[in-house]
C-alpha positions as CSV (number, residue, x, y, z in Angstrom):
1,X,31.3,25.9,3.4
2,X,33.1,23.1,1.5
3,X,33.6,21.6,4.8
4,X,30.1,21.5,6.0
5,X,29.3,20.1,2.5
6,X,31.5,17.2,2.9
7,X,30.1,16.7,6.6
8,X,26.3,16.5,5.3
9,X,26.8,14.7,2.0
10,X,28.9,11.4,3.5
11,X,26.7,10.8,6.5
12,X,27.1,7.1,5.4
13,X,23.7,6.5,4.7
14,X,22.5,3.3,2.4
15,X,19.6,1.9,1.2
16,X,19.0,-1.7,2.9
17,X,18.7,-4.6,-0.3
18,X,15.6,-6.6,1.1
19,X,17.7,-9.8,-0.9
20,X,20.6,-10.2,1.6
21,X,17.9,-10.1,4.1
22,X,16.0,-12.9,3.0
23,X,19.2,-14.9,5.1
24,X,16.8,-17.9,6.3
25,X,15.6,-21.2,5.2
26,X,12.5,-22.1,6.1
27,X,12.7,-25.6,7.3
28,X,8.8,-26.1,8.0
29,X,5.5,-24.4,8.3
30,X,3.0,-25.7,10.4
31,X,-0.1,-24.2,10.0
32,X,-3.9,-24.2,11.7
33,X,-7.0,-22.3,10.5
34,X,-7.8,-20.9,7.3
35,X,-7.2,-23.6,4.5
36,X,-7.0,-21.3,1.6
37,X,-5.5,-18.2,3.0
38,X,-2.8,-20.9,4.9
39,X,-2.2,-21.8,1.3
40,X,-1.3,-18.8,-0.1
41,X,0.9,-17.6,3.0
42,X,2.6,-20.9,3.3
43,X,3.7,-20.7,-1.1
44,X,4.7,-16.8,-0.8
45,X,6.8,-17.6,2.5
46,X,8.5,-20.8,0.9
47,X,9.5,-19.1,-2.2
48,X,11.2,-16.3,-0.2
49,X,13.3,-18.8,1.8
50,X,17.1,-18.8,0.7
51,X,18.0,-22.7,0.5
52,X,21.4,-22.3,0.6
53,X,21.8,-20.5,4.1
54,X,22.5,-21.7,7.1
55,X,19.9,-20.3,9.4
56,X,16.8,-22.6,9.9
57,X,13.5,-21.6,11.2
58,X,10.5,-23.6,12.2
59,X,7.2,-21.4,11.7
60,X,3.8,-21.9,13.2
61,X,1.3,-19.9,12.1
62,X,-2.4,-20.1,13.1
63,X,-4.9,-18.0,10.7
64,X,-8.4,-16.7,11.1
65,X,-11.3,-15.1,9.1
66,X,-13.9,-13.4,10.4
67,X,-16.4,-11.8,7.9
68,X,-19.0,-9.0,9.8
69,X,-21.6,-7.0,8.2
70,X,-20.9,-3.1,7.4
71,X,-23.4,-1.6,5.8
72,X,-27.2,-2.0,6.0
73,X,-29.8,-0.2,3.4
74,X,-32.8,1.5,4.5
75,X,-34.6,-1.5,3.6
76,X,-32.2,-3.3,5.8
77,X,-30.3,-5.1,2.9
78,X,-26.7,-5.3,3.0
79,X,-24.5,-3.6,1.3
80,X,-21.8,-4.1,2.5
81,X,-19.3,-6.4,4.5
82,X,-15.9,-6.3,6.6
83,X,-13.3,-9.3,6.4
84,X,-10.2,-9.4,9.2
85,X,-7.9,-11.8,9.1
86,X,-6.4,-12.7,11.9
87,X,-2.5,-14.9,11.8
88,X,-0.2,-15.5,14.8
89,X,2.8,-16.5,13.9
90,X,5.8,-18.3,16.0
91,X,9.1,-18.1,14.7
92,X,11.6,-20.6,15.9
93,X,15.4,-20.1,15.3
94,X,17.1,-23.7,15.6
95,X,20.1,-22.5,15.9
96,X,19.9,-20.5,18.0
97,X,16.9,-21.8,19.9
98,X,15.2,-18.5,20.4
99,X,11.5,-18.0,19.8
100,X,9.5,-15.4,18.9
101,X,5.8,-14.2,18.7
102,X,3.7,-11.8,16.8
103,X,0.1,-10.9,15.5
104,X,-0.8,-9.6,12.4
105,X,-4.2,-8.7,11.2
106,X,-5.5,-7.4,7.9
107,X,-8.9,-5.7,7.3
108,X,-10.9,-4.5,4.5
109,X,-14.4,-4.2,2.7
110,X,-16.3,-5.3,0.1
111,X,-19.6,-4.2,-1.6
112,X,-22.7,-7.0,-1.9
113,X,-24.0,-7.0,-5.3
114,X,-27.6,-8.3,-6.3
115,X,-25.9,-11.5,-7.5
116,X,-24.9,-13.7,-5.4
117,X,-21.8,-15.0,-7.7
118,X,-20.3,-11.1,-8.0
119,X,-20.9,-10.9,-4.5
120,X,-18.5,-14.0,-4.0
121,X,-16.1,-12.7,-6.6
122,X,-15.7,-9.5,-4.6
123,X,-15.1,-11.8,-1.3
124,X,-12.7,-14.4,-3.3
125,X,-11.0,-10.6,-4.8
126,X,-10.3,-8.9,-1.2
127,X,-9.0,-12.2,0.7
128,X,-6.8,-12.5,-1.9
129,X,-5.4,-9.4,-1.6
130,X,-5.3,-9.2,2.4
131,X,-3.6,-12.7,2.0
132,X,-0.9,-11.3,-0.1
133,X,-0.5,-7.8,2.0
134,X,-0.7,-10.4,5.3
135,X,2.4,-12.4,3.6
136,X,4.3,-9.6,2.7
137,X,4.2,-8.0,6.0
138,X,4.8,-11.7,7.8
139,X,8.2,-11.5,5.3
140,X,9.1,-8.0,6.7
141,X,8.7,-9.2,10.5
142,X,11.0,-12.3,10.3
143,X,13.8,-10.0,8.4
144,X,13.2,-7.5,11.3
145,X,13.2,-10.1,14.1
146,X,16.3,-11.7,12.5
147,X,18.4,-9.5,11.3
148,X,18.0,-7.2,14.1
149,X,16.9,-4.2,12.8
């Protein structure tokens, strides 16, 4: 028993620290779409980039919105809308002169209030957060893609 305790408590297992992965510097991001939501991505994925590695990438990332009605009331009013947000991103290792290609997309909903202005709000409120879900999930795809996971 002492034996098989040994065996199944040292399997070797460790938890992965998402810091050492962050082993790229992003030399440039060229981006198309979107304006705002290119903003966003393009701040959250510079201030991830480690400046002092060697590894440079080149990313080219292409957004789009698309905002679709729902919901519709009996008096045919709506009530409520559905954003997706679209990015393809291109990775390119210099160094290593490999490329590589992917598609995210986020959706969500929002309600539509009898103000037009709390209406917006809830628009502004749920891009922002897709934006930040869409960035944090572009992050996790370039540590997968280059560290080989």
């Amino acid at each position: 028993t002492i034996l098989l305790f040994l065996l199944i408590t040292s399997c070797g297992f460790k938890i992965v620290d998402q810091t050492k992965l962050n082993n790229f510097t992003i030399q440039n991001i060229i981006v198309t779409g979107e304006k705002k939501i290119n903003y966003k991505l393009k701040n959250k994925l510079l201030s991830k980039s480690n400046k002092k590695d060697n590894r440079s990438i080149i990313i080219e990332l292409t957004t789009s919105k698309v905002k679709s009605v729902n919901e519709k009331n009996i008096k045919n009013e709506i009530t409520k809308y559905d954003i997706t947000i679209n990015a393809n991103i291109v990775l390119k290792e210099i160094n290593k002169k490999k490329d590589y290609n992917f598609l995210i997309t986020k959706k969500g909903s929002f309600i539509a209030e009898k103000q037009n202005s709390n209406t917006r709000n809830n628009e502004k409120n749920l891009i922002s957060i897709l934006t930040k879900d869409l960035a944090n999930e572009i992050l996790a795809e370039i540590r997968l893609k280059l560290n080989d996971i």
